[in-house]
Every structure is written in structure tokens, then in C-alpha cells.
N, C-alpha and C positions, 0 to 999 in steps of 0.2 A: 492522430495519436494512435500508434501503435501496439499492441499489446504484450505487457509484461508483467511478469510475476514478480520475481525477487531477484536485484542486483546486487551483488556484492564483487567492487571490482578495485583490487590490490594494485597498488602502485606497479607492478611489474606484471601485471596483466594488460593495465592498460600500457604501457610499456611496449607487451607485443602486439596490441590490437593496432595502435599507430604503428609502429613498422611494417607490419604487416599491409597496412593500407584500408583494411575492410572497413575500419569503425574509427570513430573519434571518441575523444576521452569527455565524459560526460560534463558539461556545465551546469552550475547550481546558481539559482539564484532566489531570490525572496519573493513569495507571490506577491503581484500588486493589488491595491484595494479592488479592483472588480472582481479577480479571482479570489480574496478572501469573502466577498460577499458572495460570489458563487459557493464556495465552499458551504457558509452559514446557512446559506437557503436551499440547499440538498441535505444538508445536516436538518434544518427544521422538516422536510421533505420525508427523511427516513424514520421522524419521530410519528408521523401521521401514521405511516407504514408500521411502525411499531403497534401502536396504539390499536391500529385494527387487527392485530392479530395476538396481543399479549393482554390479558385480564386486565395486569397493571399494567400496560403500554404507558403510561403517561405517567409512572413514579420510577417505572425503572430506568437501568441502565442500558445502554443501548451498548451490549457487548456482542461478542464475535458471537455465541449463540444465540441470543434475540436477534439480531440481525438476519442470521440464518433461517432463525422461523419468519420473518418477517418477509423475507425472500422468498422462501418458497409459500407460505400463506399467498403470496402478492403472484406467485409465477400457475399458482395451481387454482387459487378463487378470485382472479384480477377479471375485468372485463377491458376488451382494449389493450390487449397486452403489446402488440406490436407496437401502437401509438405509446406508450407511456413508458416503453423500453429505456429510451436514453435519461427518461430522470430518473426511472428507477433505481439501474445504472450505477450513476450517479447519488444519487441519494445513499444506496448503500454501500459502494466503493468511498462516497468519503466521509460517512459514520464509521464504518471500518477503521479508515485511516483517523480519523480524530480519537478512537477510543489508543491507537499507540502513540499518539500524540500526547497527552493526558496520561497514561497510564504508560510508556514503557518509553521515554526516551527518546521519541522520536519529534522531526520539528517538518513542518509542511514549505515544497522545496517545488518550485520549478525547474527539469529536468530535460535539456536539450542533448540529445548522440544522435548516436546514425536513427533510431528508432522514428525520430523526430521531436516533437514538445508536448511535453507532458505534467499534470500535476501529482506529486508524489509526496511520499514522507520518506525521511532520511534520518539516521542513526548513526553515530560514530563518524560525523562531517570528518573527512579529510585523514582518517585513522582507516576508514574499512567501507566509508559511503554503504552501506545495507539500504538500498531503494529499494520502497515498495509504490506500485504507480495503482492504487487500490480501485480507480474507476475501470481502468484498463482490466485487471484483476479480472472483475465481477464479469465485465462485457467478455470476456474470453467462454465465462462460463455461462452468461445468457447463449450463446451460440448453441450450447450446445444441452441447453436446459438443465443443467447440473444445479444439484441442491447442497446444503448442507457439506462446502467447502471451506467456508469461512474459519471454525475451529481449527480445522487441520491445517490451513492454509497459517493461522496466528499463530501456532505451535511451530510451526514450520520455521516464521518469522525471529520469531524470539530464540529458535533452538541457533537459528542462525547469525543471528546479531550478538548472543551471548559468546559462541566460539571464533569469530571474528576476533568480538574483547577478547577475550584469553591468549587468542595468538598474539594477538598485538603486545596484549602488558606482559606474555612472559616473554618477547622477544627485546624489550626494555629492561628486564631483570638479567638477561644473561651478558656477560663478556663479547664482545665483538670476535674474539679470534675464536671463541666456542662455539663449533659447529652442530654439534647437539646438542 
């Protein structure tokens, strides 16, 4: 599994990507029951991680900021951090992604391209596909020990899925012969 941040790829991107040769046009399909039990039990995973580092850990929400403290609580007072890297990972790559699942539209999507296979969430199926592959995400920033990405990265996400919408529904609103 390769790592990626946020895809957003228009019909006429992908367009040129295949002609071009370099890439293939993304497949989507519905996780199967082990990968949504994987999903559940890195989600129960990040509530632990929560819990140790938030007063209320166990009544709150596990949004893009608690997560963020929960990450770096877990990257700067963890013991074993090499070893517990891939659940962590994990763990908060897909609290991440379930809180925009739950909260902004999006729906949890197995995601094969050139990249290769991956678990992700998707917004605007088949209008604007906005992929976010949220374990990939976080591992990009374990490499490099980055904290306190997750807000800006969820701003990022929704500034991005929201102007997608836009293009798409005013390009529904206008006249075909109208080219502005």
C-alpha cells in the first residue's frame, strides 16, 4: 500500500492518465467483512490511544484534534514505538477516516490504481471520487515524525470536496453551448 494523501480525479484526468499509459483509472469497491473488522478494531485501538492522553478520552469525540494529540502524546511518551508503529498507524489513519465518514459525506472504499490496494474513504462516488486513503496518510507522516497534521490535513479535505461540489453542480446549472 502505497502512500497517498488526497485524490481527486475528474473524468478527464483520468482520460489523460490512460492515454498516457502511466496510470490506470481507480477501482472502487466495498470493504469486505475482514477489512471492516479490521477497520473496528484499530478504531477501538485509537480510542485507547485516546483515552491516554485526553482527561475525557473515553466520552469524547475522536476528532481530527484529539487524534492529533493522541498521535503525538503516543509518538513523543510511547514505549516501543518502532514495534507498535503499524497499529498506531493504523489506529489513527482510520479514526481519522471514520470521523469523515460519520461527519462529512464520506463512505469507506477499497481503492486499487497504479498505487496499488488500499483502504480509503471516498466522497462524491463517480461525480469527483475525493479519496482520502487515511492509514497511508498518517504512515507518510510517521516517517518523518510529523505532528499535528491531521486538522490541516481535514481542512484541506473538506476545502477540497466542497469545490469539487461546486464545480460539478454549477457545471449541471449552465447551458451546454455556454462556455463560461
Amino acid at each position: 500500500m502505497a502512500p497517498r494523501d488526497i485524490t481527486i480525479l475528474s473524468a478527464a484526468a483520468a482520460a489523460d492518465l490512460q492515454r498516457s499509459g502511466t496510470s490506470m483509472k481507480p477501482q472502487f469497491s466495498n470493504p469486505n467483512q475482514a477489512e471492516r473488522e479490521w477497520i473496528a478494531n484499530s478504531i477501538a485501538h485509537a480510542r485507547t490511544l485516546v483515552t491516554d492522553s485526553h482527561p475525557d478520552g473515553d466520552d469524547c469525540d475522536m476528532t481530527p484534534d484529539v487524534l492529533d494529540v493522541a498521535y503525538k502524546h503516543w509518538l513523543t511518551n510511547g514505549i516501543e514505538i518502532n514495534e507498535q508503529a503499524n497499529d498506531v498507524v493504523h489506529a489513527i489513519g482510520f479514526a481519522f477516516g471514520q470521523f469523515l465518514v460519520d461527519n462529512q459525506e464520506f463512505e469507506w472504499t477499497v481503492v486499487t490504481d497504479h498505487f496499488g490496494t488500499d483502504l480509503g474513504v471516498r466522497a462524491l462516488p463517480s461525480k469527483g471520487d475525493v479519496l482520502v486513503c487515511p492509514a497511508s496518510m498518517v504512515a507518510k507522516r510517521w516517517e518523518t515524525k510529523e505532528t499535528d497534521f491531521l486538522v490541516p490535513i481535514y481542512r484541506a479535505v473538506i476545502d477540497q470536496r466542497d469545490s469539487v461540489r461546486e464545480s460539478w453542480e454549477s457545471k449541471k446549472t449552465k447551458p451546454w453551448w455556454k462556455l463560461w
